[in-house]
NULOMI-132185 format. One record per residue (C-alpha): residue number from 1; residue in three letters; x, y, z. Coordinates in nm, 4 decimals. Layout:
> NUM,ALA,X,Y,Z
...
//
This chain:
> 1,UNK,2.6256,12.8128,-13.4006
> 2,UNK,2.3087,12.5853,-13.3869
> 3,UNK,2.3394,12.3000,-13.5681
> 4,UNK,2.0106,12.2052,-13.8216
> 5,UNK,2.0937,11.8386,-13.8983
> 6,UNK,2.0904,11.5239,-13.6664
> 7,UNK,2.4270,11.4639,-13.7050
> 8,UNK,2.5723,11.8231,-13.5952
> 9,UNK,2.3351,11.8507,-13.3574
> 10,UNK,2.4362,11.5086,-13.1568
> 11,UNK,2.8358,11.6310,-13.2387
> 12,UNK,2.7371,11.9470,-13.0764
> 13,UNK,2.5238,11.7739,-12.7749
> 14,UNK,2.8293,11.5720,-12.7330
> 15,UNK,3.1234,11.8383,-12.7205
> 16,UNK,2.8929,11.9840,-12.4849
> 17,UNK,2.8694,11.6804,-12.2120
> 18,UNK,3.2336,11.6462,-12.2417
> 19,UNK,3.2881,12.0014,-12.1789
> 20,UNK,3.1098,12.0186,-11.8481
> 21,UNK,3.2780,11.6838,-11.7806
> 22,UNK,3.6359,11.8510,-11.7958
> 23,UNK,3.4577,12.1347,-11.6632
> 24,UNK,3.3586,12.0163,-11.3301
> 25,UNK,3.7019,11.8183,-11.3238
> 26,UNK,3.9308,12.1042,-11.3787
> 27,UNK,3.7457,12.4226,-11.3235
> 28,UNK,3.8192,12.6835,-11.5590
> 29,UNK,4.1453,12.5658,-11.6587
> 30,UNK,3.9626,12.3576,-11.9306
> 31,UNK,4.0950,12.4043,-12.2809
> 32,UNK,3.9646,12.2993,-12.6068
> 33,UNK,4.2381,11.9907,-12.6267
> 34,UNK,4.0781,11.8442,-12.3492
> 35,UNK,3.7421,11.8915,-12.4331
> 36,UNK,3.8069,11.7376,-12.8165
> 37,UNK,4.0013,11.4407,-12.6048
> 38,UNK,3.7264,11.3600,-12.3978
> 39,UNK,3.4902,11.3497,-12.6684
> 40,UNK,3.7038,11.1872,-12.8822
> 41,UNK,3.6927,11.4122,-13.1721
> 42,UNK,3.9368,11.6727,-13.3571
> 43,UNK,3.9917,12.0027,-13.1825
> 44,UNK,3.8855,12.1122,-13.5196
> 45,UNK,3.6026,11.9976,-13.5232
> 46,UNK,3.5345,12.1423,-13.1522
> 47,UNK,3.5637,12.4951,-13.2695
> 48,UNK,3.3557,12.4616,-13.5896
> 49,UNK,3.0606,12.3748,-13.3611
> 50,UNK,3.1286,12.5467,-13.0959
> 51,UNK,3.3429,12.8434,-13.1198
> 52,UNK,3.6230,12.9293,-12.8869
> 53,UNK,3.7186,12.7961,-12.5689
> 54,UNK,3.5279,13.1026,-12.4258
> 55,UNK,3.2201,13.0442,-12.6248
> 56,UNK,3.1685,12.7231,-12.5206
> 57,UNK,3.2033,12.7942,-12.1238
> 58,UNK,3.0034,13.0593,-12.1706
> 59,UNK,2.7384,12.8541,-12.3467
> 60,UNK,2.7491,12.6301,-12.0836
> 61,UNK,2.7044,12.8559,-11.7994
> 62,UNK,2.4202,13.0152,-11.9981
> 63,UNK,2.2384,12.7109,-12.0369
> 64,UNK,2.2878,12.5935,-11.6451
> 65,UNK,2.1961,12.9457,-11.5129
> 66,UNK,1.8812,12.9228,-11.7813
> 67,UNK,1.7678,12.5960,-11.5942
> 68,UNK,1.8449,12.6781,-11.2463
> 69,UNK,1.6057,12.9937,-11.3165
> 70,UNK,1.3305,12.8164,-11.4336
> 71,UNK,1.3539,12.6267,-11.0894
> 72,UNK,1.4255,12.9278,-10.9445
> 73,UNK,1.1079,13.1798,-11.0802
> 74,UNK,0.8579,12.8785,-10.9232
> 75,UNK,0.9600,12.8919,-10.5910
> 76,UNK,0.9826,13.3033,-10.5749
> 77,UNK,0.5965,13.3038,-10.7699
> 78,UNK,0.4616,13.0689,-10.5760
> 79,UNK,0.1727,13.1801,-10.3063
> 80,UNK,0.3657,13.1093,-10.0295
> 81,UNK,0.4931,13.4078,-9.7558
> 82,UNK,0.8136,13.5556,-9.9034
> 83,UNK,0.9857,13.4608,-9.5564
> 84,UNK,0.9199,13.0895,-9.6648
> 85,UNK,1.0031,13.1404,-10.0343
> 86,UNK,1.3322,13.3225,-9.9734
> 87,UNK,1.4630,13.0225,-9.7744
> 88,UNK,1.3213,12.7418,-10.0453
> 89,UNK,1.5556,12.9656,-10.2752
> 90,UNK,1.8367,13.0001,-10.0836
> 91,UNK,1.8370,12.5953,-10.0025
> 92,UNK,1.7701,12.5461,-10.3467
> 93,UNK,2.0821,12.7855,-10.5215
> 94,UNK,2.2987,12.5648,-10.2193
> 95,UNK,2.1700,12.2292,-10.2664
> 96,UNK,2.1952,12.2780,-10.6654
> 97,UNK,2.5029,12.3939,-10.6599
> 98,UNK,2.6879,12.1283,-10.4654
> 99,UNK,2.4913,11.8081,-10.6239
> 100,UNK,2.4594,11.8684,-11.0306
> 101,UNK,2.7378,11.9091,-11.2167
> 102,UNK,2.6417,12.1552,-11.4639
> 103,UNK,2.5126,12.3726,-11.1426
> 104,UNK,2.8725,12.3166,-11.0015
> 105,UNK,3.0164,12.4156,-11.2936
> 106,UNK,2.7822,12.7677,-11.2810
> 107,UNK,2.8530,12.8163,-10.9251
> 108,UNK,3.2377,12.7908,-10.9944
> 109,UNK,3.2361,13.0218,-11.2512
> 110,UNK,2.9808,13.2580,-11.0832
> 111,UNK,3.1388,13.2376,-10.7727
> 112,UNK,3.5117,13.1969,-10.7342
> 113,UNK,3.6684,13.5103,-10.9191
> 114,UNK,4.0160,13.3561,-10.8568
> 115,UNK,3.9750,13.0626,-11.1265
> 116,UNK,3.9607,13.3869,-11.3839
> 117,UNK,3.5920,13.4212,-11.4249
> 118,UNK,3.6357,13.7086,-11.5389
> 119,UNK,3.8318,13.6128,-11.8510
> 120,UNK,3.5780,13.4387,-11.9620
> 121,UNK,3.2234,13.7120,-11.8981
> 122,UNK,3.4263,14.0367,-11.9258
> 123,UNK,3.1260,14.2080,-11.9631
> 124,UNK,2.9725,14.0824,-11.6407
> 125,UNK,2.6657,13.9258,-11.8741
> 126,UNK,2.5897,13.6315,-11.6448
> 127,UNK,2.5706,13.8366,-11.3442
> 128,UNK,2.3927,14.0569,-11.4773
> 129,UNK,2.1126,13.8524,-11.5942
> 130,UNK,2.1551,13.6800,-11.2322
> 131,UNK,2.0786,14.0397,-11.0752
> 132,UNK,1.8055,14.1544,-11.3443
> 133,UNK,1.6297,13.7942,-11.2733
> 134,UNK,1.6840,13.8495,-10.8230
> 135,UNK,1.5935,14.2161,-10.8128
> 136,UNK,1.2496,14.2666,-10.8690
> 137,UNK,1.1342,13.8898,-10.6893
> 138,UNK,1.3277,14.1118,-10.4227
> 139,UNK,1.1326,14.4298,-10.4671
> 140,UNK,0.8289,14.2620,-10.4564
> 141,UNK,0.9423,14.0859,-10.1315
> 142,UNK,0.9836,14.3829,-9.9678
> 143,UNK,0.6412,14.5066,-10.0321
> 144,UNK,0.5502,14.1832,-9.7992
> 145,UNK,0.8681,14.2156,-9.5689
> 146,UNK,1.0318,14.4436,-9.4331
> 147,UNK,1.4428,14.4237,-9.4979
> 148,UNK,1.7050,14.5265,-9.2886
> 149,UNK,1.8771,14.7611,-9.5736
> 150,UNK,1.7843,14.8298,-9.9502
> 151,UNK,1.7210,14.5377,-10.2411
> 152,UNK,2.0333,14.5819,-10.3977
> 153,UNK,2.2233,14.6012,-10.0414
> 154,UNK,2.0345,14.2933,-9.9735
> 155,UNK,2.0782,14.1156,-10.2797
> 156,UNK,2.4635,14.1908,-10.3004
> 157,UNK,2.4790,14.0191,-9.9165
> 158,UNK,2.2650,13.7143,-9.9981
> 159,UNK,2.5004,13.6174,-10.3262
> 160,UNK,2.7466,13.6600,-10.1224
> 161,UNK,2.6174,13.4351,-9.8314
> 162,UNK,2.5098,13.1819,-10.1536
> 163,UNK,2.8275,13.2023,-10.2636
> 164,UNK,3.0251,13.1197,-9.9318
> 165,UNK,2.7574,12.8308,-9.8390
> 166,UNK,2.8364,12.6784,-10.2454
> 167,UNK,3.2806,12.7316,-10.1046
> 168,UNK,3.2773,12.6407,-9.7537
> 169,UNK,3.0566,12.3930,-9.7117
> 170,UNK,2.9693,12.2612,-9.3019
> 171,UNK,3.0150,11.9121,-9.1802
> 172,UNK,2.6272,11.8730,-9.2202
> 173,UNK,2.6720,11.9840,-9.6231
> 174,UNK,2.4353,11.6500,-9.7320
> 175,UNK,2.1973,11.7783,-9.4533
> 176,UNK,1.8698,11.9403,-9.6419
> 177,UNK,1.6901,12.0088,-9.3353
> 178,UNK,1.9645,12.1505,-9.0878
> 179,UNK,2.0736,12.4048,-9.3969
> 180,UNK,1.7143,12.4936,-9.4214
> 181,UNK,1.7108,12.5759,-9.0085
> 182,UNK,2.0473,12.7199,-8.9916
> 183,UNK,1.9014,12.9500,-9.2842
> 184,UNK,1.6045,13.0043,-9.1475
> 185,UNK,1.8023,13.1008,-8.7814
> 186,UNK,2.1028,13.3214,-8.9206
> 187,UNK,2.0281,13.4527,-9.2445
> 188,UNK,1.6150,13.5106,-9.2557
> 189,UNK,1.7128,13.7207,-8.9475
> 190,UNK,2.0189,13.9386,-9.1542
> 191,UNK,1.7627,14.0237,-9.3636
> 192,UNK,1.4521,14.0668,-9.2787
> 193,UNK,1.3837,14.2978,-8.9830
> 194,UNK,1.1091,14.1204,-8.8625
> 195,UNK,1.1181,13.7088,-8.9281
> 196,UNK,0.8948,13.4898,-8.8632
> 197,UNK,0.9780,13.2375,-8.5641
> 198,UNK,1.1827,12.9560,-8.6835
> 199,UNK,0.9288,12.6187,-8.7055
> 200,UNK,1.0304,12.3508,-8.4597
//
């Protein structure tokens, strides 16, 4: 439903910003009314740009898991040992998650199947492309480390863990450096079989 003029395409940029602004206020109990109130526009005119009320949350997740990959494929290529890498991403998908608010709004839909994600990707589409995307920066971890179980066992577990970190944060949740030690002392170890020593 791209829009080609400059008009449609600052209508659509701005049903968009008031999405993920109900979004991140309500969770996935937003519905087109309250996007076309915050925006101050018809509800008409919200699904001639944008579609249905599933369409546009799943254009929005699209477009926040699209940028958190981008951030995400330069710390798993860089040169550094996988050990090192697999905690920047870990601290990374945490830190994201709980400070942006279109990375809030992807780690509530991706992770809280209780606020009826799965109303809205059926098909399992975004996790999908989250697993195809993981798996083979895993793979070719494992041909530097050795893990505890298989990729996919591994990669299941460390969502999970992601996904509990993004739910339940600890008192020290504004804390970059004691996440990075506490994942560096609990979950480096859960995975790989042979970590390297934590850095004082």
């Amino acid at each position: 439903m791209a829009n080609t003029n400059r008009r449609g395409r600052a209508t659509d940029e701005r049903i968009r910003a008031a999405a993920l602004e109900v979004l991140v206020a309500r969770g996935l109990d937003l519905t087109v009314e309250d996007v076309a109130e915050a925006a101050g526009i018809t509800r008409m005119t919200v699904y001639r740009h944008v579609g249905t009320r599933q369409e546009l949350l799943m254009a929005l997740v699209v477009e926040a898991t699209d940028r958190f990959a981008e951030h995400l494929a330069a710390i798993f290529d860089s040169g550094a040992p996988f050990a090192d890498r697999l905690v920047d991403a870990f601290v990374f998908v945490i830190t994201s998650a709980r400070s942006a608010p279109d990375q809030q709004a992807m780690a509530l839909a991706i992770a809280d199947p209780s606020a009826g994600w799965g109303t809205i990707d059926p098909d399992g589409q975004i996790m999908g492309e989250v697993l195809d995307f993981l798996h083979p920066r895993l793979v070719a971890g494992a041909e530097e480390a050795q893990f505890r179980s298989s990729v996919d066992d591994t990669l299941a577990w460390l969502l999970r863990q992601a996904q509990l970190y993004v739910l339940v944060p600890g008192a020290d949740r504004d804390d970059v450096e004691a996440l990075r030690r506490e994942v560096r002392t609990f979950i480096l170890p859960a995975v790989l079989l042979d970590p390297p020593a934590a850095k004082t």
